[in-house]
C-alpha positions as CSV (number, residue, x, y, z in Angstrom):
1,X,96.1,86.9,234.2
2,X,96.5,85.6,230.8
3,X,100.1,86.1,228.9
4,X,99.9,88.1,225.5
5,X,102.0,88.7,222.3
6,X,101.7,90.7,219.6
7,X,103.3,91.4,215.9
8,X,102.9,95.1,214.8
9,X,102.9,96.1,211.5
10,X,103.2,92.7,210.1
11,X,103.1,92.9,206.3
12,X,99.9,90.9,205.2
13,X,96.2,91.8,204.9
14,X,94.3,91.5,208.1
15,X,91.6,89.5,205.5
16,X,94.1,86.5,205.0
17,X,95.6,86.3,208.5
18,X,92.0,86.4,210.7
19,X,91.3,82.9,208.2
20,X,94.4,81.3,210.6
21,X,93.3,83.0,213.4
22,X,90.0,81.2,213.3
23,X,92.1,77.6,213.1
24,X,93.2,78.3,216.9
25,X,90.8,80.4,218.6
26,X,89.9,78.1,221.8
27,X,92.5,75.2,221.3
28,X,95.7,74.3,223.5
29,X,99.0,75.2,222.9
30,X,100.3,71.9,221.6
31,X,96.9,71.6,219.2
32,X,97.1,75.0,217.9
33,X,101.0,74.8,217.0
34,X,100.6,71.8,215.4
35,X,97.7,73.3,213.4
36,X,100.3,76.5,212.2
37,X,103.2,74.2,211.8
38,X,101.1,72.1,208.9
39,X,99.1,75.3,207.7
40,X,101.2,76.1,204.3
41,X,101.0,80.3,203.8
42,X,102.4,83.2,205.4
43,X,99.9,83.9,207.6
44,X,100.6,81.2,209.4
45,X,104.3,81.4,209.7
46,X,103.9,84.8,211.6
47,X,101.3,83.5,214.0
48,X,103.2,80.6,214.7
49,X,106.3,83.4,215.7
50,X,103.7,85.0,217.8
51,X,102.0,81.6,219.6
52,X,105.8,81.1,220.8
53,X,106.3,84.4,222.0
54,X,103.2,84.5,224.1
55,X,103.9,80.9,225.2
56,X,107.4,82.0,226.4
57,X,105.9,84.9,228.5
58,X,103.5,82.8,230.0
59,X,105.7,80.1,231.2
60,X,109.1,82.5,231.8
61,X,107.3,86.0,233.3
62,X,104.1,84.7,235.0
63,X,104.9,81.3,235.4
64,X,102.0,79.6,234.9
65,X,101.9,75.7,233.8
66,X,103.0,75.2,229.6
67,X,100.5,72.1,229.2
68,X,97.5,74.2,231.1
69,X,97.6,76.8,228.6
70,X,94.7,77.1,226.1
71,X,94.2,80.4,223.6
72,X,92.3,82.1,224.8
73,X,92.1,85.2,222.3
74,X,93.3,85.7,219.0
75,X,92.3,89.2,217.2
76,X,94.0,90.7,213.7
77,X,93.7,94.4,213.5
78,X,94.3,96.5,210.1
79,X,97.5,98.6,211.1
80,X,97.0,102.2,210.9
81,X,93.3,102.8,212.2
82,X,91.9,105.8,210.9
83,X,95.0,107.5,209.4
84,X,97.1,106.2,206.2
85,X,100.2,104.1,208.6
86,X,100.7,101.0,208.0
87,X,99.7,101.1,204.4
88,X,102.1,101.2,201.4
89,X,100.6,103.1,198.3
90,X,101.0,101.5,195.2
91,X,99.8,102.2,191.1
92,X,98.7,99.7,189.0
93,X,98.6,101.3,185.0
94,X,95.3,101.5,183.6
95,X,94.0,102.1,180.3
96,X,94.5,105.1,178.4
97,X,96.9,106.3,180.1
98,X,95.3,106.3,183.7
99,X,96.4,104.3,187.1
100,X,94.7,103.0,190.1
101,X,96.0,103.3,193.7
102,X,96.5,100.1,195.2
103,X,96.9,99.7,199.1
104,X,99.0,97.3,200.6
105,X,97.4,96.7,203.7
106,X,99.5,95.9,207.2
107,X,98.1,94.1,210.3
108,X,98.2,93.7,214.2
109,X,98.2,90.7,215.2
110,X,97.7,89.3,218.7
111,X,97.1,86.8,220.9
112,X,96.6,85.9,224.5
113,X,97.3,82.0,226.0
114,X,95.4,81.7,229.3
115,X,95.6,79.2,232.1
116,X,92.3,76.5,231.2
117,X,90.5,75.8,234.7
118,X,89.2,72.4,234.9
């Protein structure tokens, strides 16, 4: 049964963090925390946080082997689904005295590390 993480309502556009997701989608462990580490934006930084979390509950609740362990999902969700949550409202001034709505868009991000069978 594979081990899971997940960060709710992390603040970054689910556009930018599925790029990173892509990076370790199928690699180990060790490979795909070396790829975050070395990956320079935010996306990367909070799916580093998650990698260890899901790491941790592999090794410490289900006990399965740390150097077996390949990831075997990743998947970045928009926060708030049908309804507004999970997006902040913004207003940028536009001419003549008119503004557009801007929304600051919030994801889901998780990921599952499964045992690789050989």
């Amino acid at each position: 049964m594979p081990a899971q993480a997940s960060h709710r309502y992390a603040r970054i556009a689910p556009r930018k963090c599925r790029l990173v997701a892509d990076l370790i989608r199928g690699r180990n462990y060790e490979e795909a925390a070396n790829f975050l580490q070395f990956t320079e934006n935010k996306a990367a930084r909070l799916m580093e946080k998650v990698l260890h979390s899901a790491y941790h509950n592999a090794t410490h609740n289900q006990d399965l082997p740390g150097h077996r362990l390949v990831v075997s999902r990743v998947w970045v969700d928009e926060a708030g689904g049908s309804g507004i949550h999970g997006k902040l409202k913004r207003f940028r001034p536009r001419a003549q005295g008119r503004a557009t709505q801007i929304l600051r868009r919030a994801s889901h991000i998780h990921i599952e590390l499964d045992e690789r069978h050989n």
